[in-house]
N, C-alpha and C positions, 0 to 999 in steps of 0.2 A: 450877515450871518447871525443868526439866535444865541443870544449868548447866556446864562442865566445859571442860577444857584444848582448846584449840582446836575446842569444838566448834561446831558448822555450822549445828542446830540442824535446820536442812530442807535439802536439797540445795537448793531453788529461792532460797533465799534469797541476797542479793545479798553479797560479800566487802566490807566495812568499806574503805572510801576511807583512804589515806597521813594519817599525823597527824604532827605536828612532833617531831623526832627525842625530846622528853623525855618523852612520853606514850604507854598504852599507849594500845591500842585501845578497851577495855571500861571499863566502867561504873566509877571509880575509887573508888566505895566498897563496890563487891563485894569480899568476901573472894579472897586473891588464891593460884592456882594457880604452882607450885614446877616450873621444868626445868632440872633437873641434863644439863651434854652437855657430852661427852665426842668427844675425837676431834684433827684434823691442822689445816693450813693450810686446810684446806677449810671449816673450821670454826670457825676462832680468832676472836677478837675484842682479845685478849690480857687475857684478867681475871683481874686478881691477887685471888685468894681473902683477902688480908688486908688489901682495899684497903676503897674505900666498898663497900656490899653493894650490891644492887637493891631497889632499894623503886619503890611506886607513883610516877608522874612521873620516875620513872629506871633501867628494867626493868634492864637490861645491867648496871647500877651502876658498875664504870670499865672501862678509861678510856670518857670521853663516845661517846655515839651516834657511827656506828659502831662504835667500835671503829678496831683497829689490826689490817683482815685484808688478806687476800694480796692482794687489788685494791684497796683504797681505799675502796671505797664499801661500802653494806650489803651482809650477806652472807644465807646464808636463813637461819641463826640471827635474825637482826637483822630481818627481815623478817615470819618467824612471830611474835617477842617482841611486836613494835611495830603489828602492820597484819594482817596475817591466824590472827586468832583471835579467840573470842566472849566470852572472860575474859579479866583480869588476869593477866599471866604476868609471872613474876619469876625472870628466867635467869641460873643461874649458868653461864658457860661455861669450864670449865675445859680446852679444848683448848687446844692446844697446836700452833705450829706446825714442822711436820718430825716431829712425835711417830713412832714403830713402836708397836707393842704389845710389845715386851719389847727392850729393848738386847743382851741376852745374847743375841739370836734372830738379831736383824738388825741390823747397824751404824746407827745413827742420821749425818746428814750432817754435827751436831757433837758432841760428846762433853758439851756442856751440856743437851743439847735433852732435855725429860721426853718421860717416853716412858705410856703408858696405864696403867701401873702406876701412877707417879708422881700423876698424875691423880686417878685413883682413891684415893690416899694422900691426897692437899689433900684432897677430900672426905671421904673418912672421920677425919681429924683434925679435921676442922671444920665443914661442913653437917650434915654424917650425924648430931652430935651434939644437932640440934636448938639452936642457942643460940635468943635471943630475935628476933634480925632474919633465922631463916628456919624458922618452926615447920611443918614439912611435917608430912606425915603419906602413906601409902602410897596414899588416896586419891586425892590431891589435885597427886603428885609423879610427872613424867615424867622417864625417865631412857633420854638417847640415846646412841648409841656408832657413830658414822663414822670406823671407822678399816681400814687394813688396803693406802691406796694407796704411802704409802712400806715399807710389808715390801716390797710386791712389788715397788715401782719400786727396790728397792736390793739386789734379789734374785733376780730372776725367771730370772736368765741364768745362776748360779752352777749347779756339779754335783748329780747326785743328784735321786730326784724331788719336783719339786714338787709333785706332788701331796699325797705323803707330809707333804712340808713345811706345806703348806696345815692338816690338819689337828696340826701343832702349834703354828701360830700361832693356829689356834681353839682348842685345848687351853687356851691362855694367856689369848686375851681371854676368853673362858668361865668360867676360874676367879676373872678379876676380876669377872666379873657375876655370879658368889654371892655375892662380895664386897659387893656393891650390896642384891642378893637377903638377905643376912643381916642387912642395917641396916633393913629396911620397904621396899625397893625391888619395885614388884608392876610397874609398867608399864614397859615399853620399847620404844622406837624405834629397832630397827633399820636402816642404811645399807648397800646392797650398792656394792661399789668399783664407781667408773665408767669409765667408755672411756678409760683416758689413754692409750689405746694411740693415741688418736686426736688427741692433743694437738700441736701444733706443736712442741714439743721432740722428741714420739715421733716425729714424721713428719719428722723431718730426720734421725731412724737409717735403718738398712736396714729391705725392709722383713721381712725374718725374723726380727727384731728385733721388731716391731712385732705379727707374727701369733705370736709365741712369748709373749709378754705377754699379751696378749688371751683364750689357752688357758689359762695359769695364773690368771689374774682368773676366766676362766669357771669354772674347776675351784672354786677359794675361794668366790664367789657360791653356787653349787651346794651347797656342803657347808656356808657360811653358814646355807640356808635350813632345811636338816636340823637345825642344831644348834637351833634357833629353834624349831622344831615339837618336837625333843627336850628343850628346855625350859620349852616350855608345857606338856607330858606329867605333868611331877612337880609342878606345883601347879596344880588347877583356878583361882588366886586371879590366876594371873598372866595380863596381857595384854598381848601383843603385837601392833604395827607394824613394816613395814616399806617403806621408799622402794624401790623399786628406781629406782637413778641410773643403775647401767647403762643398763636397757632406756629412762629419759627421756633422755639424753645420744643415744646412737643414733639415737629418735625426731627427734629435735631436727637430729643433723650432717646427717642423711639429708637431711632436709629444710629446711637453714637460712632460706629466705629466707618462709616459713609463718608464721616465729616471729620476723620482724623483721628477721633477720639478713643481711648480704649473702652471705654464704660459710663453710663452717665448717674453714678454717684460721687464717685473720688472725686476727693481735689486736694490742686495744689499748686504752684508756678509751673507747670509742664506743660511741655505744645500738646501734652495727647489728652489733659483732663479739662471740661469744657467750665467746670468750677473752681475759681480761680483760689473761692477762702467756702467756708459752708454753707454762705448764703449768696456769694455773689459770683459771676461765670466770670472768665480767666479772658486774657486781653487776646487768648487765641480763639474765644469761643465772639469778645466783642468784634474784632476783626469779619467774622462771616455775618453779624448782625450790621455793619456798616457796608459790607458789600449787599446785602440784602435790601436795605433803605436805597442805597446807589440804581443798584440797578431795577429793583421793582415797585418801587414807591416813590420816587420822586421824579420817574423819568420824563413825566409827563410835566414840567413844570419849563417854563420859558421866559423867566426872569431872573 
């Protein structure tokens, strides 16, 4: 039997029902699959790399279920870890919230805040190394990287093109994913930036403002998916996913009230509003972004 990181096993088969935040989903004496992820506020949970680890009946390992992210409640790191997947996963998530991909590129919002380099450092000083409470192996280890929405929300307006611009901040997260690539990292899950143009913060600027953001995201997205295709080029060994959040966020505002929602400006802790604060979606809008990864992006995976 195929047993592997979130995999599905048959499309017809039904998504594993909510289990009490200290459990995973799967069989807990299956050996258990390693996700390394990387990335922003979108993604944090706040896990201190030399805190408790993750172990089985405590996938996330600190702080407790959820975590500590931008809404409150679970986010789709926390959701795939805990509930939609067919194995044991044991998530280190070393995002970071407010992270850029390089501080020298783009102003970070505090001068404290790690930025994906940083990230990638915690990892490579300490998972990468293999100790005994996370023996991965290249098989067996998924490695995400969702970054790239505060370069542009703290950039997109400055001179000069962004376009240009765009391929040097993939320049940068690129050369930290050999970084990854040179410790055994074979898999990766890609995240294209999503709609913040479309966010209640964005939508209380002009709106030139607002279509000027959106053309730089798209340009990044676009040249995103190049680098992905140009890195699955030089090692037949490597495989790749990718979310596109973009084009689900879209699908989603287009159509809020399809997916629950009453309208896709509001927010606030409610199951009906898909924005959880004014910039960042609600743990009910992450919820359909974790079923979405589950079931159309990673099904194809058998490790």
């Amino acid at each position: 039997m195929i047993k592997g990181l979130f995999a599905l096993v048959l499309a017809s088969m039904a998504l594993v029902q909510a289990l009490p935040a200290d459990q995973s989903s799967s069989d807990a004496s299956a050996e258990p699959n390693y996700w390394f992820s990387f990335g922003d506020s979108y993604t944090q949970t706040w896990f201190n790399p030399d805190g408790i680890p993750p172990t089985v009946g405590n996938p996330l390992g600190n702080p407790p279920y959820p975590g500590w992210t931008a809404t409150g409640g679970p986010n789709w790191v926390g959701f795939l870890t805990t509930e939609y997947n067919k194995s044991t996963i044991l998530t280190w998530n070393y995002a970071y919230g407010g992270a850029v991909t390089d501080r020298e590129l783009v102003t970070p919002w505090q001068p404290q805040v790690l930025d994906l380099g940083d990230e990638v450092d915690q990892f490579l000083n300490g998972a990468a190394k293999k100790p005994s409470v996370v023996p991965w192996t290249s098989e067996n280890a998924l490695f995400s990287v969702f970054i790239g929405i505060n370069d542009i929300g703290n950039s997109f307006w400055l001179p000069g093109s962004r376009d240009d611009f765009n391929d040097v901040l993939l320049n940068a997260s690129f050369g930290l994913i050999q970084k990854l690539y040179d410790v055994g990292g074979r898999n990766f899950l890609f995240v294209t930036i999503p709609a913040i143009e479309r966010s209640p913060l964005m939508l209380a600027q002009p709106k030139e403002s607002r279509e000027l953001e959106a053309t730089v995201i798209a340009s990044y997205n676009r040249k995103l998916l190049e680098r992905i295709e140009a890195l699955k080029a030089t090692d037949e060994t490597i495989k790749t996913w990718v979310w596109d959040a973009n084009a689900q966020y879209h699908k989603i505002l287009n159509s809020p009230t399809e997916y629950g929602f009453k309208d896709a400006d509001s927010w606030g802790n409610r199951t009906d509003q898909f924005w959880g604060n004014d910039y960042h979606p609600s743990t009910y809008a992450d919820r359909l972004f974790a079923e979405e990864v589950a079931r159309n992006v990673l099904v194809d995976t058998i490790w």
